[in-house]
TORPA-4810 file (N, C-alpha, C, O; in nm, 3 decimals):
<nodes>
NODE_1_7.653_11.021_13.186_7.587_10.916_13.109_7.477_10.974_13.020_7.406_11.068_13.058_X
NODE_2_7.462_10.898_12.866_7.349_10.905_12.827_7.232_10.855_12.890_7.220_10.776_12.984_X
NODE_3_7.143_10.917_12.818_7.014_10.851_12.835_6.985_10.680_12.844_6.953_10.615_12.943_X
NODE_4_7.007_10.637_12.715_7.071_10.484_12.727_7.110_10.405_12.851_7.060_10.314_12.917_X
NODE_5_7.249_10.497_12.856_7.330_10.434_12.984_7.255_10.443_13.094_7.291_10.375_13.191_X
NODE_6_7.176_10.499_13.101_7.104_10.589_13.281_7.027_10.465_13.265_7.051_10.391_13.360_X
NODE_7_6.935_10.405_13.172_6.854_10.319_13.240_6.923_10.218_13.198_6.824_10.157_13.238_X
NODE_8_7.018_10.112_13.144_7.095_10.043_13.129_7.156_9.986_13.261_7.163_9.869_13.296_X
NODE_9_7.214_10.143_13.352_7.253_10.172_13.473_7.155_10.062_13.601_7.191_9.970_13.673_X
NODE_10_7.017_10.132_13.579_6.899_10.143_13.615_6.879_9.985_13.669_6.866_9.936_13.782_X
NODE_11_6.882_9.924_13.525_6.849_9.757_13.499_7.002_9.703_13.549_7.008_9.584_13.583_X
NODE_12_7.081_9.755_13.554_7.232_9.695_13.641_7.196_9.701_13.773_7.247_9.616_13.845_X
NODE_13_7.114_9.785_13.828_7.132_9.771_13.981_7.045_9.701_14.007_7.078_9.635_14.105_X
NODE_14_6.885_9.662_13.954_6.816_9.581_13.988_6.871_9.466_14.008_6.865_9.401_14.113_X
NODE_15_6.941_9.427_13.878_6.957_9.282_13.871_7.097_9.241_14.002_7.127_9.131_14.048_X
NODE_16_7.150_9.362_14.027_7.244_9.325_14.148_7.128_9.278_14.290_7.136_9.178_14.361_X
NODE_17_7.042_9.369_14.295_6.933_9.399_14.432_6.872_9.243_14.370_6.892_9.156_14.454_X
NODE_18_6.824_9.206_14.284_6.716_9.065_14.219_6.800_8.952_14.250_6.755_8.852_14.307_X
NODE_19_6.963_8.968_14.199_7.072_8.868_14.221_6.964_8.794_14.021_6.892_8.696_14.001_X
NODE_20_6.994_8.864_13.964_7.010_8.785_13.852_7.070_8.884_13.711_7.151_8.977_13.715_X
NODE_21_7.011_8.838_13.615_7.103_8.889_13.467_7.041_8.988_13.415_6.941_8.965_13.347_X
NODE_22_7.093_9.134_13.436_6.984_9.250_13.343_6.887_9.212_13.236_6.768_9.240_13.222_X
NODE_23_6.968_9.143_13.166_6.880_9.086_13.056_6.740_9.018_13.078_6.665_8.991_12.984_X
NODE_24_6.708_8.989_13.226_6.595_8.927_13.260_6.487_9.081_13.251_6.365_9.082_13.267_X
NODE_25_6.537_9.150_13.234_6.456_9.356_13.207_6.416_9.297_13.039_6.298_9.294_13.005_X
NODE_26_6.493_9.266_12.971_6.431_9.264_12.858_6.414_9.141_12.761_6.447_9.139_12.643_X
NODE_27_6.356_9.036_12.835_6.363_8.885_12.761_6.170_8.966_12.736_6.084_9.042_12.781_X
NODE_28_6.226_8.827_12.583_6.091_8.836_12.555_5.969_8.724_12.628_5.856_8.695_12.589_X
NODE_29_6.021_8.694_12.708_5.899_8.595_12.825_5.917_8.663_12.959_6.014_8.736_12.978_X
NODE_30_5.822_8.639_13.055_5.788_8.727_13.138_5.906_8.628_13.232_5.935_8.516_13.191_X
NODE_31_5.953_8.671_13.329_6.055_8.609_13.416_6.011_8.622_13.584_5.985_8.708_13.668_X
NODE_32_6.021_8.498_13.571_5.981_8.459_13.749_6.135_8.443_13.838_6.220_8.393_13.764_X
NODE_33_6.171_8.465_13.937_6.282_8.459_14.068_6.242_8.442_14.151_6.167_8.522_14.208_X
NODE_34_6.280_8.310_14.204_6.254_8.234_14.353_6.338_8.311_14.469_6.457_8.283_14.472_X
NODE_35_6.291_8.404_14.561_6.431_8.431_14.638_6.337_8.465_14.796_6.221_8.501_14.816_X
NODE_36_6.463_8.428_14.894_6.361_8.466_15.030_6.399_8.604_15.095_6.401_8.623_15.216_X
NODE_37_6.430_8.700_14.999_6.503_8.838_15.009_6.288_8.913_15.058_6.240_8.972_15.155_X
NODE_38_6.248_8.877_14.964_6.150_8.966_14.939_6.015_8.868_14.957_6.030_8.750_14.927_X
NODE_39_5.886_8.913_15.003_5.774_8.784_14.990_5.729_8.823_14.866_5.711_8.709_14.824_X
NODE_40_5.691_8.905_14.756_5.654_8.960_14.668_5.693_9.063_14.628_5.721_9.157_14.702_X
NODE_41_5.706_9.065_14.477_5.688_9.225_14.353_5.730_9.209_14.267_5.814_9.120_14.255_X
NODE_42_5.681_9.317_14.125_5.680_9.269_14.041_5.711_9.404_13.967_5.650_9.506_13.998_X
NODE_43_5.800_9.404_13.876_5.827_9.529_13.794_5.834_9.499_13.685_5.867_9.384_13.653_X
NODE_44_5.794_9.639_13.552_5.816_9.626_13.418_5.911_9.734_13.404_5.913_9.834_13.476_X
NODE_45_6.011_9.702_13.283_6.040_9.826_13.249_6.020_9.865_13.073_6.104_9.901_12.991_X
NODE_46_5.851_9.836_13.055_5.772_9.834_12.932_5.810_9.751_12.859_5.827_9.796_12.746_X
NODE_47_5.842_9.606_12.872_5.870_9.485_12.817_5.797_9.429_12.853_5.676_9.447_12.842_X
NODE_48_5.883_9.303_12.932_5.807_9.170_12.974_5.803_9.187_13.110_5.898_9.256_13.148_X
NODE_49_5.707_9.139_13.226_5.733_9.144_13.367_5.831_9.025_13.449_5.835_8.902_13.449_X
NODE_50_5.897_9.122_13.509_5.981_9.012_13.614_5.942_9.012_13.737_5.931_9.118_13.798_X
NODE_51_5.917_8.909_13.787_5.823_8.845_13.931_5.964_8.814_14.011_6.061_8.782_13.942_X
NODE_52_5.977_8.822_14.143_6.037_8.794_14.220_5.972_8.765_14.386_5.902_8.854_14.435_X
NODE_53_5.996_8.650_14.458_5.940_8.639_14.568_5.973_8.515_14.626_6.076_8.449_14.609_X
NODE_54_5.835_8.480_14.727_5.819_8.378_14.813_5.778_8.247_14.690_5.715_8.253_14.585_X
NODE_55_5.846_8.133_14.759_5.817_8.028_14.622_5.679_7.978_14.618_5.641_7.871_14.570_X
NODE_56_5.618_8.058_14.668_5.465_8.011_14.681_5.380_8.104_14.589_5.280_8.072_14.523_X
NODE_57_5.426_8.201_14.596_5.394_8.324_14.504_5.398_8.347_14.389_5.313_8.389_14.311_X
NODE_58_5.563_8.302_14.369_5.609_8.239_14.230_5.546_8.148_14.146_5.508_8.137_14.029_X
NODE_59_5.551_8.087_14.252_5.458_7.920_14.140_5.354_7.953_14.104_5.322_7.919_13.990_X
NODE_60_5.275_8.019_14.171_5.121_8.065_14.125_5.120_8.177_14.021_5.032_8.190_13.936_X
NODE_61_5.222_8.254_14.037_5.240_8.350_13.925_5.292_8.310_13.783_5.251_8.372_13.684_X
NODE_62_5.362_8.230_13.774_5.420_8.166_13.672_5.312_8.109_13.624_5.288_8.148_13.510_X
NODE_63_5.212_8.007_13.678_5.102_7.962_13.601_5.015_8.081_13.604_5.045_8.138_13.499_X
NODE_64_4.947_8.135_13.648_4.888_8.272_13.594_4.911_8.350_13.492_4.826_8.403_13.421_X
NODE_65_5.074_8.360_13.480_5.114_8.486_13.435_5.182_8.475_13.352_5.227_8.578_13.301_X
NODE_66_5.225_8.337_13.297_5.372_8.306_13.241_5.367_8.373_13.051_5.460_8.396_12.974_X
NODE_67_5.177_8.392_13.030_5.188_8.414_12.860_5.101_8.590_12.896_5.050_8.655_12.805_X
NODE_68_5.103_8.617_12.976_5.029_8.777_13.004_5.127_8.859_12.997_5.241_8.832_13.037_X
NODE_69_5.077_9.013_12.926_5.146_9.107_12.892_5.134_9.149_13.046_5.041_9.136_13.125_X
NODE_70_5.284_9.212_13.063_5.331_9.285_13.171_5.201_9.396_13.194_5.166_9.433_13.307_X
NODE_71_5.148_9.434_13.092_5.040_9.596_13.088_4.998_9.519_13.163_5.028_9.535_13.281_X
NODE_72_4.914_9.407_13.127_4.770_9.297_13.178_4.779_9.304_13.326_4.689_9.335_13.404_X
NODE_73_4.913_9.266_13.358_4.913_9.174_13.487_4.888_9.307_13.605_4.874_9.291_13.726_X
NODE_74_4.887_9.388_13.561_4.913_9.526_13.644_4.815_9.579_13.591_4.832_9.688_13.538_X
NODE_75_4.707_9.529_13.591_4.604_9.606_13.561_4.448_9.513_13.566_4.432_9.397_13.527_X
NODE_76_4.340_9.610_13.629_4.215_9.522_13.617_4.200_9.400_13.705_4.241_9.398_13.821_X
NODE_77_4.139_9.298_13.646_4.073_9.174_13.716_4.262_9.102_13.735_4.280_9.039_13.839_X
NODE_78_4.340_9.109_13.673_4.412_9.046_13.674_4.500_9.038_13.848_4.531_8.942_13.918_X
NODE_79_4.520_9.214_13.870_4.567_9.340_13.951_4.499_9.285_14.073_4.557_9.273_14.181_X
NODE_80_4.352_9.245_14.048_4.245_9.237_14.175_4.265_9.107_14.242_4.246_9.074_14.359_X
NODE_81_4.315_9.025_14.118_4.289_8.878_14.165_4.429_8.814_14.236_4.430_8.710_14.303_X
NODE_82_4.552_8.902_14.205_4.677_8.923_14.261_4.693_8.969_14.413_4.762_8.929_14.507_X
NODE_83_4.594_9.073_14.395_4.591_9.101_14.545_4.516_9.019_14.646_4.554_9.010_14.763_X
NODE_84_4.410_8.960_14.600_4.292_8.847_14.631_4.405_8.763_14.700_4.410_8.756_14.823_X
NODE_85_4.514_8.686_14.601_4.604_8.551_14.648_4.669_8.601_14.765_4.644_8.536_14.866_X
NODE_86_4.763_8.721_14.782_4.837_8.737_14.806_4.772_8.758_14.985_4.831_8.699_15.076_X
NODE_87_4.656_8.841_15.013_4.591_8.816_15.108_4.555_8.724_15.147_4.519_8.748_15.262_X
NODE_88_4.531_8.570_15.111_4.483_8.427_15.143_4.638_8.371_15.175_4.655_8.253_15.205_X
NODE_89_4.761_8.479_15.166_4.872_8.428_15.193_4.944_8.515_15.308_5.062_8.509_15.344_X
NODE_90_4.833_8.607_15.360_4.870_8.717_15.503_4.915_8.846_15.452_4.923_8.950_15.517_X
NODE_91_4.952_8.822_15.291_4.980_8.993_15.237_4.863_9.057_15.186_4.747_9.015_15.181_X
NODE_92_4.911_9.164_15.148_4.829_9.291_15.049_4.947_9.337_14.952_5.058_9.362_15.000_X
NODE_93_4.921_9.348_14.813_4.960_9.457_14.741_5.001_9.570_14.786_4.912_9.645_14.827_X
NODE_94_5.089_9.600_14.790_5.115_9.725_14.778_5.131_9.867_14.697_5.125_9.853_14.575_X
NODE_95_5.141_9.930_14.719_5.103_10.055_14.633_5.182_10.126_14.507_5.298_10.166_14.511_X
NODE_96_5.119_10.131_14.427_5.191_10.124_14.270_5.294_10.231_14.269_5.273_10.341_14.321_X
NODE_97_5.436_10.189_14.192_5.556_10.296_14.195_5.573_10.330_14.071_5.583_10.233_13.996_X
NODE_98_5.580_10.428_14.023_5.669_10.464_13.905_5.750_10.539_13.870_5.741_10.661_13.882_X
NODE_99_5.835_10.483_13.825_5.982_10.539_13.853_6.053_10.664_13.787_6.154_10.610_13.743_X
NODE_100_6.059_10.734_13.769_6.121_10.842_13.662_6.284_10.859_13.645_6.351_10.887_13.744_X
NODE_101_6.342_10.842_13.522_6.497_10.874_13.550_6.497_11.022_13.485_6.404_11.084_13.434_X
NODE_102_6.656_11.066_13.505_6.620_11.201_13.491_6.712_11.199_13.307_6.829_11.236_13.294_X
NODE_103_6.642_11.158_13.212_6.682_11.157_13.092_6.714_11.258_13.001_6.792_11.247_12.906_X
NODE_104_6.644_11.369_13.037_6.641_11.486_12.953_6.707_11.604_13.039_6.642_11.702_13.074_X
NODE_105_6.876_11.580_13.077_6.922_11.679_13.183_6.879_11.839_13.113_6.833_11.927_13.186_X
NODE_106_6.897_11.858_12.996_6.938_11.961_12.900_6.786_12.082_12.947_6.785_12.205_12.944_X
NODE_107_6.692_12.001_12.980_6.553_12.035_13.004_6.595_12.191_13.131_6.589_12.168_13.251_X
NODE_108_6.627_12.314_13.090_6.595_12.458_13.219_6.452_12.422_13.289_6.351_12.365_13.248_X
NODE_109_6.489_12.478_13.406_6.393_12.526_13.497_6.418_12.639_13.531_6.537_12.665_13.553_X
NODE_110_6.292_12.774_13.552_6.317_12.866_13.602_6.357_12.864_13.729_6.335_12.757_13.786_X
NODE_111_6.429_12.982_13.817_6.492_12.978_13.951_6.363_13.099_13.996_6.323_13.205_13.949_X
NODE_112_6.334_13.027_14.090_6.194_13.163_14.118_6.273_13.229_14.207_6.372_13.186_14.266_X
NODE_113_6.197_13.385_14.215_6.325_13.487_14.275_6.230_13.500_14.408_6.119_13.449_14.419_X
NODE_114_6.279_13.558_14.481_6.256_13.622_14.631_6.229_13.524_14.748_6.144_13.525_14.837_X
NODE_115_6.367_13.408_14.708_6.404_13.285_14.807_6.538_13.269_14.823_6.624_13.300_14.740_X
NODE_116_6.561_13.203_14.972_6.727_13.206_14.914_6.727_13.081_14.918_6.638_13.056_14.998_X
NODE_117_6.785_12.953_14.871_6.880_12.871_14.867_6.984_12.805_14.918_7.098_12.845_14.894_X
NODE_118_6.959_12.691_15.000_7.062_12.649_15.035_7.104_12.482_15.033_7.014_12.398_15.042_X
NODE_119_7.224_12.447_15.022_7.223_12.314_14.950_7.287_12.193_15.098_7.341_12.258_15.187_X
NODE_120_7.284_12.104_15.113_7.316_12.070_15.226_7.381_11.905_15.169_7.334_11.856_15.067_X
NODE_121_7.456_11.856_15.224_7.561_11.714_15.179_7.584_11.646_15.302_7.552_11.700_15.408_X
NODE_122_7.637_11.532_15.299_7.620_11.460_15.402_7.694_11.480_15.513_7.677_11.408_15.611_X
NODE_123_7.784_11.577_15.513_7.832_11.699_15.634_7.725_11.768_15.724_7.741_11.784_15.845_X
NODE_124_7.609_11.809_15.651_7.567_11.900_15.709_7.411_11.886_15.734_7.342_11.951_15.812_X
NODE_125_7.363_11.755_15.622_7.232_11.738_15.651_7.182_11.690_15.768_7.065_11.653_15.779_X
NODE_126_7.238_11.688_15.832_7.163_11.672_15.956_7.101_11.801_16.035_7.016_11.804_16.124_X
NODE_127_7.169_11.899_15.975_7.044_12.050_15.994_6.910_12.061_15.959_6.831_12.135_16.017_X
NODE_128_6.881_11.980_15.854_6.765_11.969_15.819_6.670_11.853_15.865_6.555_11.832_15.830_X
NODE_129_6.743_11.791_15.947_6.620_11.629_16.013_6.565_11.719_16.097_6.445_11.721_16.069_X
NODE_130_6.591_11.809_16.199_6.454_11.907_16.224_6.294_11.909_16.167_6.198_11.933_16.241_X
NODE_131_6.286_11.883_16.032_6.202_11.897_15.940_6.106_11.793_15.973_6.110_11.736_15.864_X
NODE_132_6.047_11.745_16.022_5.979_11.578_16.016_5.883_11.612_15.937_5.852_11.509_15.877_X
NODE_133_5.805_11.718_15.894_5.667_11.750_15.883_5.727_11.731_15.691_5.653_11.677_15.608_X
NODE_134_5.838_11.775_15.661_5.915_11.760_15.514_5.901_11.614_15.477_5.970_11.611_15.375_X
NODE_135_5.854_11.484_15.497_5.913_11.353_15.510_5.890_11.332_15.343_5.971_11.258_15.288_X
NODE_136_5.834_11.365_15.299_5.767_11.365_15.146_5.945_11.374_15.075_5.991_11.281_15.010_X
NODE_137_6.023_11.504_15.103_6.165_11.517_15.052_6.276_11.455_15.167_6.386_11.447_15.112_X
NODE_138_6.282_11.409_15.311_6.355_11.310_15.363_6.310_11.196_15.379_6.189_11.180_15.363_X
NODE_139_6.409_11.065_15.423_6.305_10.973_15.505_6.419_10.988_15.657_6.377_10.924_15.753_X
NODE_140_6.522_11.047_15.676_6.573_11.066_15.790_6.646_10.947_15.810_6.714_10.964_15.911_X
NODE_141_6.665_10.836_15.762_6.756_10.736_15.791_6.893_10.759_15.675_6.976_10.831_15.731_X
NODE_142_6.927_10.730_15.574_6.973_10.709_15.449_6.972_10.864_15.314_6.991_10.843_15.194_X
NODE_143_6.947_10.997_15.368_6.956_11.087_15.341_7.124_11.183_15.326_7.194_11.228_15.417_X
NODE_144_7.145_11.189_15.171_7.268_11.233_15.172_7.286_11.374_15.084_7.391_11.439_15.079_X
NODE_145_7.187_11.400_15.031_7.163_11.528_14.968_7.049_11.623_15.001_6.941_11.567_14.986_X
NODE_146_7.041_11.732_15.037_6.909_11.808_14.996_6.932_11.968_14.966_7.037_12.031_14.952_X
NODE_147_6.839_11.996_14.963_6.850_12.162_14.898_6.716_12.213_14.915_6.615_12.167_14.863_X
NODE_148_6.727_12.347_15.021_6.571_12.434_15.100_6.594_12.555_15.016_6.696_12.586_14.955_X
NODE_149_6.485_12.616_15.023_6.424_12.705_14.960_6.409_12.776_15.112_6.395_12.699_15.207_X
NODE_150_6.410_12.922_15.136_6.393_12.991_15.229_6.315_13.095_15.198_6.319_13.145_15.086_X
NODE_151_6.233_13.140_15.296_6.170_13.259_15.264_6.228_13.381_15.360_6.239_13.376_15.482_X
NODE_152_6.255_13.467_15.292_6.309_13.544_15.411_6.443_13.501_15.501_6.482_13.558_15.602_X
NODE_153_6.502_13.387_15.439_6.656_13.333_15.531_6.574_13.219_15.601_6.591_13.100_15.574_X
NODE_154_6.480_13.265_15.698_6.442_13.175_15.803_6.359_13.079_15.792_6.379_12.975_15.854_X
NODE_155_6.215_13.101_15.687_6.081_13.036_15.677_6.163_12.896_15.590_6.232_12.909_15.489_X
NODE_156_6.140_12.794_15.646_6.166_12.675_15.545_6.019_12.706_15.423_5.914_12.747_15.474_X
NODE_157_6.025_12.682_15.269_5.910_12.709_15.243_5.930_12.594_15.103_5.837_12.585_15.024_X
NODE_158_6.033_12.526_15.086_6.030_12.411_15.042_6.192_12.290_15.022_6.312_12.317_15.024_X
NODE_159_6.136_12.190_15.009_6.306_12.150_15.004_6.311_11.989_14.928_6.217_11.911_14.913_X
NODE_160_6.392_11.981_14.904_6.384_11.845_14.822_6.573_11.786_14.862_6.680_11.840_14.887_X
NODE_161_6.509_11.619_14.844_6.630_11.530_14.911_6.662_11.387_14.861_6.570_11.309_14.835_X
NODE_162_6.789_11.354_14.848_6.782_11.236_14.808_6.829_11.130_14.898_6.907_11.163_14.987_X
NODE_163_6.788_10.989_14.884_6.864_10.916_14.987_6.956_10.829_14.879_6.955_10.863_14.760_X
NODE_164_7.031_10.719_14.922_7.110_10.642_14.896_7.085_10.495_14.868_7.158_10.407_14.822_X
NODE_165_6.927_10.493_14.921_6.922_10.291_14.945_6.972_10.213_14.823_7.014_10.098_14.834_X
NODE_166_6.964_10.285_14.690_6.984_10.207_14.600_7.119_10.220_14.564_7.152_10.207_14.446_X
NODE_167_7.185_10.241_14.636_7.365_10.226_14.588_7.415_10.364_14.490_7.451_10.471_14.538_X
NODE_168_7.408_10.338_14.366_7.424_10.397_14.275_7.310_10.457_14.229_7.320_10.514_14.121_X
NODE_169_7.217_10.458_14.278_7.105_10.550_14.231_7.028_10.574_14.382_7.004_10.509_14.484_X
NODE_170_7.006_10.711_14.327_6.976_10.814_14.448_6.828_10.810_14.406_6.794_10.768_14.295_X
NODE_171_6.723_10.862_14.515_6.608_10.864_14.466_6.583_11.044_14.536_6.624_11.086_14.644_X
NODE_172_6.512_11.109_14.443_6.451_11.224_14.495_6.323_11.259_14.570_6.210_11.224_14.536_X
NODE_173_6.349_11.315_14.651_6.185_11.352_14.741_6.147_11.499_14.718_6.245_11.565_14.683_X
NODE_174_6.052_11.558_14.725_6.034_11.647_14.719_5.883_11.729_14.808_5.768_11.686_14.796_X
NODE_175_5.921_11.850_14.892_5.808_11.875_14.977_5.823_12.022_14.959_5.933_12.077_14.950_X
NODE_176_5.669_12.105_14.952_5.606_12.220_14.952_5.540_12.257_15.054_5.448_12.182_15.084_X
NODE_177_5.557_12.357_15.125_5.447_12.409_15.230_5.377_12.462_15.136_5.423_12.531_15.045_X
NODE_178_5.231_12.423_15.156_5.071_12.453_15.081_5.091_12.611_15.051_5.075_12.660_14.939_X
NODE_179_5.134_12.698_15.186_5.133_12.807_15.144_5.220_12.837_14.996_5.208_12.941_14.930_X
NODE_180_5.273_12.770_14.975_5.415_12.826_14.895_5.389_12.746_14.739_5.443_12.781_14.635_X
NODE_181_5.301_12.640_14.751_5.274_12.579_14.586_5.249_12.678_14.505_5.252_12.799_14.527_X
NODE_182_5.216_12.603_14.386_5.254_12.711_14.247_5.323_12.819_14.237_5.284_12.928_14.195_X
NODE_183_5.442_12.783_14.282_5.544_12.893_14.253_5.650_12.844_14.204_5.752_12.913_14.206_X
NODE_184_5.653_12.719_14.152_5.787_12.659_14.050_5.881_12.626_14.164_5.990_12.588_14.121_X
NODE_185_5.871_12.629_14.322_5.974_12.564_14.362_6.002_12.441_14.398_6.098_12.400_14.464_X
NODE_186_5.920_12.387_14.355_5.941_12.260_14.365_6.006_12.189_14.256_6.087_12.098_14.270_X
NODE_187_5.953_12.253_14.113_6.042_12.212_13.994_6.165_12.215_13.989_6.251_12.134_13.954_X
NODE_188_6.166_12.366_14.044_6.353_12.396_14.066_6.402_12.321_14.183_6.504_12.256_14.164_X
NODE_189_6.367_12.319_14.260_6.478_12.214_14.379_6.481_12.092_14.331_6.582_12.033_14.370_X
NODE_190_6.416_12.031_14.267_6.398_11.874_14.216_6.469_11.883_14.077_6.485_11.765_14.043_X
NODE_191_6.520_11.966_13.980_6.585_11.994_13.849_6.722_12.018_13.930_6.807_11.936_13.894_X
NODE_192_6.767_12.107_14.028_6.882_12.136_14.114_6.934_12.016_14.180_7.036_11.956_14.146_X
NODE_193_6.876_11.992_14.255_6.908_11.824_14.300_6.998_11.734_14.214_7.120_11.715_14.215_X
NODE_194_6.863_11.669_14.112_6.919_11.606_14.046_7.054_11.636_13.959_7.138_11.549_13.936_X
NODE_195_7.061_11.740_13.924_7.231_11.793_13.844_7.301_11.764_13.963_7.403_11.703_13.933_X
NODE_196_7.291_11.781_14.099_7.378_11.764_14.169_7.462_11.592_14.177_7.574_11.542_14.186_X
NODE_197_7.288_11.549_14.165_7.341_11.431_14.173_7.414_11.331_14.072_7.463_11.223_14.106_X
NODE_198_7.412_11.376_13.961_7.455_11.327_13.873_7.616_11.363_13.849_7.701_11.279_13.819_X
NODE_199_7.647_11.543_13.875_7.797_11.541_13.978_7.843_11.472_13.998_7.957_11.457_13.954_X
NODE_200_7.778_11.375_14.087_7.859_11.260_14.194_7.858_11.162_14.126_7.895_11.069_14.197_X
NODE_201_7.832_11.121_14.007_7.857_11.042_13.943_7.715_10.936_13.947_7.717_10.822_13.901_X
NODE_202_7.633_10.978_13.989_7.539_10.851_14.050_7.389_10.886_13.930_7.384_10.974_13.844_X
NODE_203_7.288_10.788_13.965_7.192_10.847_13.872_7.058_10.897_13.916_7.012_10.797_13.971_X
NODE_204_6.984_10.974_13.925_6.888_11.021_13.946_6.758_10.986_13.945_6.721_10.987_13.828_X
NODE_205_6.644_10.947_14.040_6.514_10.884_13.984_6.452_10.951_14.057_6.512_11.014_14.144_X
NODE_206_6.286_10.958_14.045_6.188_11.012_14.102_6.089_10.919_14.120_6.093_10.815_14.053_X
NODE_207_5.994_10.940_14.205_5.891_10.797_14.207_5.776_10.881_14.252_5.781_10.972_14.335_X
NODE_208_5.660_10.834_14.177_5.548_10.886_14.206_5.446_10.757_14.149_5.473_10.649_14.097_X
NODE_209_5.323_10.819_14.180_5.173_10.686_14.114_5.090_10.741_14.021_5.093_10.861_13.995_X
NODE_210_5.035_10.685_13.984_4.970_10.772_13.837_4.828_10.847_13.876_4.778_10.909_13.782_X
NODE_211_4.771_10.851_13.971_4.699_10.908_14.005_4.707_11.070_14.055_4.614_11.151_14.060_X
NODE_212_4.870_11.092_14.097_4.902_11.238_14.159_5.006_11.300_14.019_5.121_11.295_13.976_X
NODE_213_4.891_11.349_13.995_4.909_11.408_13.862_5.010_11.521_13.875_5.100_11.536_13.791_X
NODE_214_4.997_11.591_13.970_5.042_11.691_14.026_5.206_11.707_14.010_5.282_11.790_13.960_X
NODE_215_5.221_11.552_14.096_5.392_11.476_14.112_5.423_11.452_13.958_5.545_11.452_13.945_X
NODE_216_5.381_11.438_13.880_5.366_11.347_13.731_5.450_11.466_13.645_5.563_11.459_13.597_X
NODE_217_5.368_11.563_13.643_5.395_11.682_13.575_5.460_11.796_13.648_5.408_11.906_13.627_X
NODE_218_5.568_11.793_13.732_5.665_11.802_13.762_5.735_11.678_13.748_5.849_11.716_13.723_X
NODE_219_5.735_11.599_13.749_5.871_11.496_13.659_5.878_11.555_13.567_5.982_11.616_13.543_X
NODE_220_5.789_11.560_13.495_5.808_11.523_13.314_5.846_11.705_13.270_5.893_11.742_13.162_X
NODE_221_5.813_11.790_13.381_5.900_11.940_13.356_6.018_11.983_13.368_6.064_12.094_13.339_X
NODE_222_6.081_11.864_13.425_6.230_11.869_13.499_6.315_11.791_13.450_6.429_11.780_13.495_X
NODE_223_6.258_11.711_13.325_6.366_11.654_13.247_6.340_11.437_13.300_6.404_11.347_13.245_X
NODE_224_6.293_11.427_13.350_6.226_11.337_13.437_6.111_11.241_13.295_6.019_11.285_13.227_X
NODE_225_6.180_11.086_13.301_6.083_11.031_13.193_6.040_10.914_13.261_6.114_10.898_13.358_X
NODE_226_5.934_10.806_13.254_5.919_10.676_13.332_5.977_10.603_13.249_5.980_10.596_13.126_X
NODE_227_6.040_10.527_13.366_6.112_10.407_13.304_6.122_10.269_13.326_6.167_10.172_13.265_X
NODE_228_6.037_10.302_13.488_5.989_10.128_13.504_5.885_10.187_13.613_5.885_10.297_13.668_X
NODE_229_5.772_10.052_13.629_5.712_10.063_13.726_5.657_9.913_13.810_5.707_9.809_13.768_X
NODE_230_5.567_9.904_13.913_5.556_9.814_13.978_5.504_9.781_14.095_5.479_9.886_14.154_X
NODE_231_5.468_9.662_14.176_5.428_9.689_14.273_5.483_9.582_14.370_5.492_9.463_14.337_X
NODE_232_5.526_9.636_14.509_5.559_9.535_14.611_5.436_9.463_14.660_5.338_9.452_14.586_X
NODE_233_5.439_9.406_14.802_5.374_9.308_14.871_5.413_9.429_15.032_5.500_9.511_15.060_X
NODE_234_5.290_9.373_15.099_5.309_9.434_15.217_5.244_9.373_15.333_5.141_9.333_15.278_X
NODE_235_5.235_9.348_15.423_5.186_9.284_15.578_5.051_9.331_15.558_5.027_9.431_15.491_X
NODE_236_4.933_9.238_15.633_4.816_9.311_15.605_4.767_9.405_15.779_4.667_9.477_15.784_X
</nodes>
């Protein structure tokens, strides 16, 4: 797939997971969904915002929110006063996502030398749930790809993984032992990955918050662009 298609893709699976019409990604009014799938959240994908939730949530968001730019609502007094309701309703906000697809495959990464490599599929990953301290690149339930970095054959010294929850789109994790940062392996297992995954026909995303700059710029080195972002609801 193009670029196009990847987030086209992107806005197809939401609206399967939302149960409504892609096109609700890009109307020019912000779009509210009544559903008892989810109690709250709210994503842009740099348009208009689409609200989905508890019908209590909804209703209040719709009058709040119904003429506010998607930027607005996710941001500031607006952001504060969202989380304010949502606690007078037993939730909290939850913690901001942003999504990266992998748009720019064409983008090299160097292969740093004096590691070996090894790639693991849903045959074999279960060699690697050993790892718990890795959870950053597994979550150990829904894990069908990954690929370690070795030091010496034996030292795990980084590894990155994708799971499956989203059907057709895989999401990437990625984890460094401290000893082993700034050495580009993290770029390369997360650039490796993703070609893999796109192999399989499926599409590639990364998720990080705008504050871990760190995570940010490794996306955006690996071919990695944002393409939506957002925030759930969570138990307080």
């Amino acid at each position: 797939m193009d670029r196009h298609e990847k987030v086209r893709a992107a806005k197809k699976q939401h609206a399967e997971i939302w149960k409504c019409d892609a096109s609700a990604f890009d109307s020019d009014e912000n779009v509210f969904i009544e559903t008892g799938d989810t109690f709250f959240e709210i994503i842009t994908f740099g348009h208009n915002a689409v609200i989905r939730g508890d019908a209590a949530i909804v209703d209040w968001c719709r009058e709040k929110f119904k003429k506010t730019f998607a930027r607005d609502i996710m941001d500031g007094d607006n952001l504060f006063g969202l989380d304010n309701k949502l606690r007078s309703m037993g939730k909290k906000l939850g913690g901001e996502h942003i999504r990266y697809l992998h748009l720019f495959p064409e983008r090299t990464v160097e292969k740093p030398a004096g590691f070996t490599y090894k790639f693991y599929d849903c045959d074999t990953i279960g060699e690697v749930q050993q790892y718990r301290e890795f959870d950053n690149a597994l979550n150990f339930e829904r894990d069908v790809l990954a690929i370690a970095a070795y030091d010496g054959g034996a030292v795990l010294a980084a590894m990155a993984g994708a799971d499956d929850y989203m059907d057709s789109m895989w999401q990437i994790g990625i984890d460094t032992s401290p000893e082993y940062r700034q050495r580009g392996l993290g770029a390369y297992l997360v650039k490796e990955i993703a070609l893999m995954i796109e192999k399989r026909g499926k599409v590639a995303y990364y998720n990080t918050w705008s504050p871990n700059l760190a995570s940010t710029k490794l996306a955006l080195s690996t071919g990695f662009y944002p393409t939506w972002m957002g925030y759930p609801s969570q138990d307080l």
